[in-house]
C-alpha positions as CSV (number, residue, x, y, z in Angstrom):
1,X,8.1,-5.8,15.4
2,X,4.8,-4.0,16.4
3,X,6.3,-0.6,14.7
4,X,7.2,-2.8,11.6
5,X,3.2,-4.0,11.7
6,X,1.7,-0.9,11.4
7,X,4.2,0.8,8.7
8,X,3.5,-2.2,6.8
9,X,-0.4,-2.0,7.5
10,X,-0.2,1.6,6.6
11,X,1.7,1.6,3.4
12,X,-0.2,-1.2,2.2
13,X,-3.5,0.0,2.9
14,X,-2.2,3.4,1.0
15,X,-0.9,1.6,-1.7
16,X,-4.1,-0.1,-2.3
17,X,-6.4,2.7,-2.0
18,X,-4.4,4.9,-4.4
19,X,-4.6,1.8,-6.2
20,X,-8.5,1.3,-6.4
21,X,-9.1,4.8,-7.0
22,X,-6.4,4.9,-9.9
23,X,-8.8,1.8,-11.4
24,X,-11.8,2.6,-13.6
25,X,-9.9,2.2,-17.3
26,X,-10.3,-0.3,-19.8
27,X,-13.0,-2.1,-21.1
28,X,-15.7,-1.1,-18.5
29,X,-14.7,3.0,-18.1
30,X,-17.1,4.6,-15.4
31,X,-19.5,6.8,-16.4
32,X,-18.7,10.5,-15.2
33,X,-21.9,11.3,-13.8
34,X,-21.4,8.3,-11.2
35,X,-20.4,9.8,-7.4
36,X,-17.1,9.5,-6.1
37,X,-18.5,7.3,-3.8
38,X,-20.0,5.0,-6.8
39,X,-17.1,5.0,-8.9
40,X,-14.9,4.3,-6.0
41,X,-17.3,1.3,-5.0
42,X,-17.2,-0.4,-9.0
43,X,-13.3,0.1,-8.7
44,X,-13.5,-2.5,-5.6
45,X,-16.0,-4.1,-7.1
46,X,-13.9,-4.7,-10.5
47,X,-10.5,-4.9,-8.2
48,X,-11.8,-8.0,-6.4
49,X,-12.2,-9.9,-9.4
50,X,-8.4,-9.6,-10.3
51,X,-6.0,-12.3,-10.0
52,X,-2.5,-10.1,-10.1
53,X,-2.0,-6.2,-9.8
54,X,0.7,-4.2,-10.4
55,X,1.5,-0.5,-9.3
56,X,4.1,1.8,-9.9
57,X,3.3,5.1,-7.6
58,X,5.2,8.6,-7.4
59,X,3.9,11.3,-4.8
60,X,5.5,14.4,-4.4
61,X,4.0,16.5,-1.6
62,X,4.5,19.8,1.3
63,X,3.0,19.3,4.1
64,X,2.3,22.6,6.7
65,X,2.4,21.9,10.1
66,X,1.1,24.5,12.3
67,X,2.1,24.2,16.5
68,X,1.6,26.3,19.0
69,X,2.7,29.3,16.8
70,X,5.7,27.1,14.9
71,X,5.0,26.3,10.9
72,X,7.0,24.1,9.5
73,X,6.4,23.2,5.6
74,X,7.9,19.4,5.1
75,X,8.4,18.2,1.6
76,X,8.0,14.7,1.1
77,X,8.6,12.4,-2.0
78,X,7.5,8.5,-2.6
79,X,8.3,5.8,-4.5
80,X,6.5,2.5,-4.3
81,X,6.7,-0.7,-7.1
82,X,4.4,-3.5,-5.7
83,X,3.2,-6.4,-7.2
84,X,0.6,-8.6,-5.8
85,X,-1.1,-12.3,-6.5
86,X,-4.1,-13.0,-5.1
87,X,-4.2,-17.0,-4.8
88,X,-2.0,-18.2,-3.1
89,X,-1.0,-14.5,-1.7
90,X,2.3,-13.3,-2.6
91,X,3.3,-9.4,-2.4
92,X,6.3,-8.0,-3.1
93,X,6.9,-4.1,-2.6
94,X,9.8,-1.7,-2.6
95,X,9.5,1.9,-1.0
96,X,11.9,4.9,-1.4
97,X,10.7,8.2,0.9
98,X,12.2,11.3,1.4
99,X,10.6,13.6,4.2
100,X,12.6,16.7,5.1
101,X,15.5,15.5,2.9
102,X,16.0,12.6,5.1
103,X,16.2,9.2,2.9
104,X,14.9,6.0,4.1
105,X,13.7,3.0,1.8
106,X,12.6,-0.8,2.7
107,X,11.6,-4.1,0.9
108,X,9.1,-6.3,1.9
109,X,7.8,-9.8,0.7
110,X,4.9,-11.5,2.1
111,X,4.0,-15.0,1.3
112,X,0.9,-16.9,2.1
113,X,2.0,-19.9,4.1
114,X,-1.7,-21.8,5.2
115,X,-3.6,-19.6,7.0
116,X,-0.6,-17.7,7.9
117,X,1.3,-15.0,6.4
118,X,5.3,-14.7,6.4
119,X,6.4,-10.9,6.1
120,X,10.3,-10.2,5.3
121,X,11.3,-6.7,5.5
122,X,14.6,-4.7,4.9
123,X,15.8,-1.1,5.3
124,X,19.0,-1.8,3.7
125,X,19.0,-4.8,1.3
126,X,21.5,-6.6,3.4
127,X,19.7,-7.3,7.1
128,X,16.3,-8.9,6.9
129,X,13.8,-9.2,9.3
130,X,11.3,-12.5,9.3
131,X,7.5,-12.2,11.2
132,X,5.0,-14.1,11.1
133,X,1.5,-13.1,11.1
134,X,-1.9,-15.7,11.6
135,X,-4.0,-13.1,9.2
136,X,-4.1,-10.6,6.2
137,X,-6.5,-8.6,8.9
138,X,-3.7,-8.3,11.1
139,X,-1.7,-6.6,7.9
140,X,-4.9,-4.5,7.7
141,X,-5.9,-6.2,5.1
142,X,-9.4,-8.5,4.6
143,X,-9.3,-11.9,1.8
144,X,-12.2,-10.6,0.4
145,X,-11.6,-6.7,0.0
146,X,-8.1,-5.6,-0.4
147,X,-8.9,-2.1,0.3
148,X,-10.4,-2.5,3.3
């Protein structure tokens, strides 16, 4: 269940850094001149304020790896559709990866439950695993910034 942890820490953490540095449309655009740094700090600033998000992500990427002498190029496409609500917390994500042609896909719901958070996860739609965790920190996450 650890393993499950951090792939769920991870992915969630990714997903919601993509996510704040995707933000900045809409009534309050950010000024260009602003550093990445500052726009990326209003984005939190204006994320924290929502009630609901959702995010529909695609990323197609090679990646070079370069051992002892070995290179190996591995390509590796993402899907992610997550929706999240902020009070009470509720998160439901679904994931399709291909690294080196090799499939593999999940579904995950979290629930707020108290204090607590109940995480249900699934590779294959049919066998689902139930953990319970006492914190969003433990998820990576913090109740008062997402994305950190």
């Amino acid at each position: 269940m650890s393993k499950m942890k951090k792939i769920l820490a991870l992915v969630m953490t990714l997903a919601l850094v993509l996510c704040l540095c995707a933000c900045g449309g809409g009534t309050r655009a950010l000024p260009k001149e602003l550093s990445f740094e500052e726009k990326l700090q209003q984005s939190e600033e204006l994320l924290g304020q929502a009630e609901s998000m959702h995010m529909d992500m695609d990323v197609d990427m090679s990646m070079y790896l370069d051992v002892m002498g070995d290179s190996e190029t591995m390509d590796v496409t993402m899907h992610y559709d997550m929706a999240v609500q902020r009070e009470p917390v509720k998160v439901h994500m679904t994931m399709d990866m291909s690294i080196m042609g090799i499939q593999q896909g999940g579904e995950f719901y979290v629930e707020q439950d108290g204090d607590q958070m109940v995480v249900y996860y699934s590779a294959d739609g049919s066998h689902w695993s139930r953990e319970v965790v006492d914190s969003m920190e433990e998820l990576g996450l913090s109740p008062q910034n997402p994305g950190e």
